[in-house]
C-alpha positions in Angstrom: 0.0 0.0 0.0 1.7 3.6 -1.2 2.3 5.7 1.7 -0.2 8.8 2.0 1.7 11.9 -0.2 1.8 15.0 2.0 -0.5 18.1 1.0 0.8 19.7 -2.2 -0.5 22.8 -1.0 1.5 22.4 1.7 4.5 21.7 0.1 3.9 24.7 -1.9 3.8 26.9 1.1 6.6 25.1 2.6 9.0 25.8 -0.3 7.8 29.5 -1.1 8.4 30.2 2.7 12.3 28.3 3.0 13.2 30.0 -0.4 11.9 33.7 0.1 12.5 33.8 4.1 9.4 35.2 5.2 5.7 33.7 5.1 4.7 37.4 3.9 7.1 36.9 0.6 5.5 33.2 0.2 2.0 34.8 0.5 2.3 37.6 -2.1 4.3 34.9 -4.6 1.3 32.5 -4.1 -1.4 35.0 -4.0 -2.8 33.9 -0.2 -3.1 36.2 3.0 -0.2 35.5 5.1 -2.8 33.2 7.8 -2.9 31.0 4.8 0.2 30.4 3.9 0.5 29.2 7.9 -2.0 27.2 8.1 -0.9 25.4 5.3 2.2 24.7 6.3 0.9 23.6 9.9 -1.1 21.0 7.8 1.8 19.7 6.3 3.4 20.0 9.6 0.7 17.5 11.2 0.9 15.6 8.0 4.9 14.8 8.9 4.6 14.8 12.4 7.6 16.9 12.8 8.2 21.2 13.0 9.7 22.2 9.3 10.2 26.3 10.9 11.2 27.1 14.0 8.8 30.8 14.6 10.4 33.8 16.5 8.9 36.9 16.8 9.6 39.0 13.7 11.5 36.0 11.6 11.3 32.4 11.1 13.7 30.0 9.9 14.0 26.2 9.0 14.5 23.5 11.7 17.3 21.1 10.9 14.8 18.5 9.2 12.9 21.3 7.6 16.3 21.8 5.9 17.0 18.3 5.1 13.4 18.4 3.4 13.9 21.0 1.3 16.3 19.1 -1.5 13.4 16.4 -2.0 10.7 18.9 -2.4 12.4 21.4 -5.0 13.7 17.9 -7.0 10.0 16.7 -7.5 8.8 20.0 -8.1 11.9 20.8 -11.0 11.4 17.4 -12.4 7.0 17.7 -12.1 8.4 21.1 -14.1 11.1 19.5 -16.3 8.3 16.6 -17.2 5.5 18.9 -17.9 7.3 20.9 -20.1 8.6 18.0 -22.0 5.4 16.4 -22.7 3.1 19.6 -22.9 5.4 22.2 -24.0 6.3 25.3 -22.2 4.5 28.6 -20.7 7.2 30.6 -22.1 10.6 29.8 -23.6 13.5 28.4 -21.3 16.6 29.6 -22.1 19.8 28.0 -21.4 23.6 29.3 -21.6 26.3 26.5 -21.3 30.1 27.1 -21.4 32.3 24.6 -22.4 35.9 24.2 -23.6 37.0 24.3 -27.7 37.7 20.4 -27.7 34.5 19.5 -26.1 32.0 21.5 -28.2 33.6 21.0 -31.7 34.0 17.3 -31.3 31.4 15.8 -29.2 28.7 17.9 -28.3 28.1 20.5 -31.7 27.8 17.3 -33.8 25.0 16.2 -31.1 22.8 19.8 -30.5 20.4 19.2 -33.6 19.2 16.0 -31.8 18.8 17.9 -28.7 17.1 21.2 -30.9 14.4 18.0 -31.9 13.9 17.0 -28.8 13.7 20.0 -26.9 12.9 22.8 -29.6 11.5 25.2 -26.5 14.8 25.5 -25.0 17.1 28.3 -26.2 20.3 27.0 -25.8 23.4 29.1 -26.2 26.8 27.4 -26.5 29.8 29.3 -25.9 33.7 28.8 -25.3 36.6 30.3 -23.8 37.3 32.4 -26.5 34.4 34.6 -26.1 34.9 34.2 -22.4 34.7 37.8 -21.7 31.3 38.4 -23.6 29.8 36.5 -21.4 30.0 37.8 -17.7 29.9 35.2 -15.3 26.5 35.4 -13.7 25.3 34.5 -17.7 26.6 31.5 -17.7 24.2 28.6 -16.3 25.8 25.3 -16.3 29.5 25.2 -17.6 31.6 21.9 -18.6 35.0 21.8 -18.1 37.9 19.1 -18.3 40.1 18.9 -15.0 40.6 17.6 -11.6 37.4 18.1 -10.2 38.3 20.9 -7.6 37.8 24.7 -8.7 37.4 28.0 -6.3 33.8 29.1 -6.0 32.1 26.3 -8.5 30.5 23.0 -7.2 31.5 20.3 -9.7 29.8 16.6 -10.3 32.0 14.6 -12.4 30.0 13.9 -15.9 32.2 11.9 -18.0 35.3 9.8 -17.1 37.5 9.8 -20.6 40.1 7.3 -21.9 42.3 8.1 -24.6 42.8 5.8 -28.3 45.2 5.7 -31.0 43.7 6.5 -34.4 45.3 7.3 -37.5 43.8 8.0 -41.5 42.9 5.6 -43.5 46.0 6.4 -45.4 48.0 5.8 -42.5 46.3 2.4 -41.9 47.2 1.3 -45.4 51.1 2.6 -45.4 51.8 1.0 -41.4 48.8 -1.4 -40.8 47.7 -1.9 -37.2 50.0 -0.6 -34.4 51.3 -4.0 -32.9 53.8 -2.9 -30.6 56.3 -0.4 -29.0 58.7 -1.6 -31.7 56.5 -0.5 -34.5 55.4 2.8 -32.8 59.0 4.0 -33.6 57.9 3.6 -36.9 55.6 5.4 -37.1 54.7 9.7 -37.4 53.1 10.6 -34.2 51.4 14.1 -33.4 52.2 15.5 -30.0 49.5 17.3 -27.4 51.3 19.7 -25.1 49.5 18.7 -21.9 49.2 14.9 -22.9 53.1 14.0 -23.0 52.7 11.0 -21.2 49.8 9.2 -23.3 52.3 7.3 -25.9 54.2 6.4 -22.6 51.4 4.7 -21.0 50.3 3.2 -23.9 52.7 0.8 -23.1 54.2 1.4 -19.5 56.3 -1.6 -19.2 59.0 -0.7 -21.6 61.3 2.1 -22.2 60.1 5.7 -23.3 59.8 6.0 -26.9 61.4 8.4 -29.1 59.3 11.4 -30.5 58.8 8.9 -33.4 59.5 9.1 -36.9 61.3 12.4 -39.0 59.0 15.2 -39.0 57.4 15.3 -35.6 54.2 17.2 -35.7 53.1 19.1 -32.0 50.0 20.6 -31.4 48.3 22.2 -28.5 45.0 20.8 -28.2 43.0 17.5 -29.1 40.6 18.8 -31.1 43.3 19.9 -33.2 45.5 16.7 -33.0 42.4 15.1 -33.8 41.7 17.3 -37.5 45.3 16.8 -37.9 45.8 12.7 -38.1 42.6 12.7 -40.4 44.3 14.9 -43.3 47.1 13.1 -43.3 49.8 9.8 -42.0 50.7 11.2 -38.5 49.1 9.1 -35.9 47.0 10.7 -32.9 46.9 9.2 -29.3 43.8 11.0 -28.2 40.7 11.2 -26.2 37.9 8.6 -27.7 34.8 10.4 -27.0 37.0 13.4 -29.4 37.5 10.3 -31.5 33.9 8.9 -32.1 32.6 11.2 -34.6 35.4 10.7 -37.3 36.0 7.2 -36.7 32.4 6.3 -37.4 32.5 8.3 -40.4 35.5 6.4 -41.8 37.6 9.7 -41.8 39.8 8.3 -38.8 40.4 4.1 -37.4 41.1 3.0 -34.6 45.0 1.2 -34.7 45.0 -0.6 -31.7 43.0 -2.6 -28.9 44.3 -0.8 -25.9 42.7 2.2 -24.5 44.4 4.8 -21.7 42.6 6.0 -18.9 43.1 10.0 -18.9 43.9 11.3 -15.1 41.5 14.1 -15.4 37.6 14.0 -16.8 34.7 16.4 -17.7 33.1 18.1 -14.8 29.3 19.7 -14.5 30.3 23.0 -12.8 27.9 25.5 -11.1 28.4 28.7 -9.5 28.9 27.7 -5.7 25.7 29.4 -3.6 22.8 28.2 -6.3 20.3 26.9 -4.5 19.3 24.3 -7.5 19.6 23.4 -10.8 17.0 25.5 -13.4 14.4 23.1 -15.3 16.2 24.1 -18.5 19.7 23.0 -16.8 18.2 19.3 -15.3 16.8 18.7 -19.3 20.1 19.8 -20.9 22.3 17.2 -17.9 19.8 14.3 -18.3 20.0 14.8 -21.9 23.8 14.7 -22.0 23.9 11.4 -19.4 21.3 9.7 -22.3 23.4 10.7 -25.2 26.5 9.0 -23.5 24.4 5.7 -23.0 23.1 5.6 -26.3 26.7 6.4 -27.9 28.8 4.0 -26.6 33.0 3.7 -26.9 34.8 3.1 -29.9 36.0 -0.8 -30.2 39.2 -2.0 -32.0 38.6 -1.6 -35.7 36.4 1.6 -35.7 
């Protein structure tokens, strides 16, 4: 037998009051008298069997498990918001600003945003990088993705994707070295260079000695997305991160030259601005969104 739900007017009161501070803020948001908005809340009070505010003269403020309450009732209210929307369509149009690093947006998620434009075509979504970092002020940006360690001043940041990184080379360069077999043959062999990523062709294969910067006419670049472009235009082969990978392997511009994949020591973080209270509809569509692309595209295997 499903336990009793509490009063969703209530809950309504409940979470006006804890956000805005005051049951005279809650009452003019939800268009009661004042008595009203206390008298539903010492429903859902009786309902609990606990005390959600603790009342003082000229203030009130949460109790410790009026606090711990709060997170549940704003999650089923975004996602009652997020679900409505979805289904129904919007009131008015969300919008949606997202930052994210060069790498990430040209190779994984620009060749993705039509599919979300289908699914979500209320959302406005804007996109935008580092390079036009300072024509967006801060307080603009909504969600931001960015590849690290996990710990940055003033953000709160849940990992998102874990990344491993996979040698892939042109077809061209498949044809004039074949599959990479070993260390011995990856002397052989025209590598690209990431500044950043020195140790990848190291780890590739960590129990033998450091190989050389590879064949005449080393090629170094300073980010993936551009070693990526780079091995498929010509014979130089790029030890890179897959998900940067996927796109061009599956549209035979780039193969995949060997089996064995290395874990990258850093990963993609979901980073808001430390101090938000939750996440906006708009923001929990675009993350569950991202999570569902990542199950329905899954990694490269050996032979592209």
């Amino acid at each position: 037998m499903r336990t009793p739900l509490p009063p969703l007017p209530g809950l309504l009161a409940y979470e006006a009051t804890a956000r805005l501070g005051s049951i005279a803020a809650a009452a003019d948001e939800l268009g009661l008298s004042a008595s009203a908005v206390s008298q539903r809340i010492r429903v859902l009070e009786a309902h609990l069997g606990i005390s959600l505010f603790e009342r003082q003269a000229r203030s009130i403020r949460l109790t410790p498990m009026g606090q711990a309450y709060l997170p549940t009732v704003r999650g089923a209210f975004d996602d009652l918001s997020a679900g409505t929307t979805g289904l129904f369509g919007p009131a008015g149009r969300g919008r949606l600003t997202v930052r994210v690093q060069v790498s990430y947006a040209m190779t994984w998620l620009v060749p993705r945003l039509q599919d979300f434009h289908d699914d979500y075509p209320h959302i406005d979504l804007r996109v935008v990088t580092a390079i036009w970092a300072n024509e967006v002020p801060p307080h603009e940006v909504d969600l931001e993705i960015r590849h690290g360690n996990g710990r940055w001043t003033g953000f709160t940041a849940d990992l998102l994707h874990e990344d491993q990184a996979v040698v892939v080379g042109s077809p061209a360069h498949l044809e004039a070295y074949g599959p990479l077999t070993g260390p011995a043959d990856l002397e052989q062999r025209p590598r690209v260079h990431v500044i950043g990523y020195d140790d990848l062709w190291q780890r590739l294969f960590p129990h033998t000695p450091p190989p050389s910067r590879g064949a005449e006419g080393t090629i170094t670049l300073d980010t993936t997305v551009a070693a990526t472009q780079f091995a498929t235009s010509g014979l130089h082969c790029a030890l890179v991160p897959e998900r940067f990978a996927r796109t061009a392997v599956r549209d035979g511009r780039l193969v995949v030259l060997h089996d064995r994949l290395v874990p990258l020591r850093q990963a993609h973080y979901l980073l808001q601005r430390e101090g938000e209270a939750h996440m906006s509809p708009e923001g929990r569509t675009f993350v569950q969104w991202l999570i569902r692309q990542d199950i329905e595209d899954p990694p490269l295997q050996p032979g592209g």
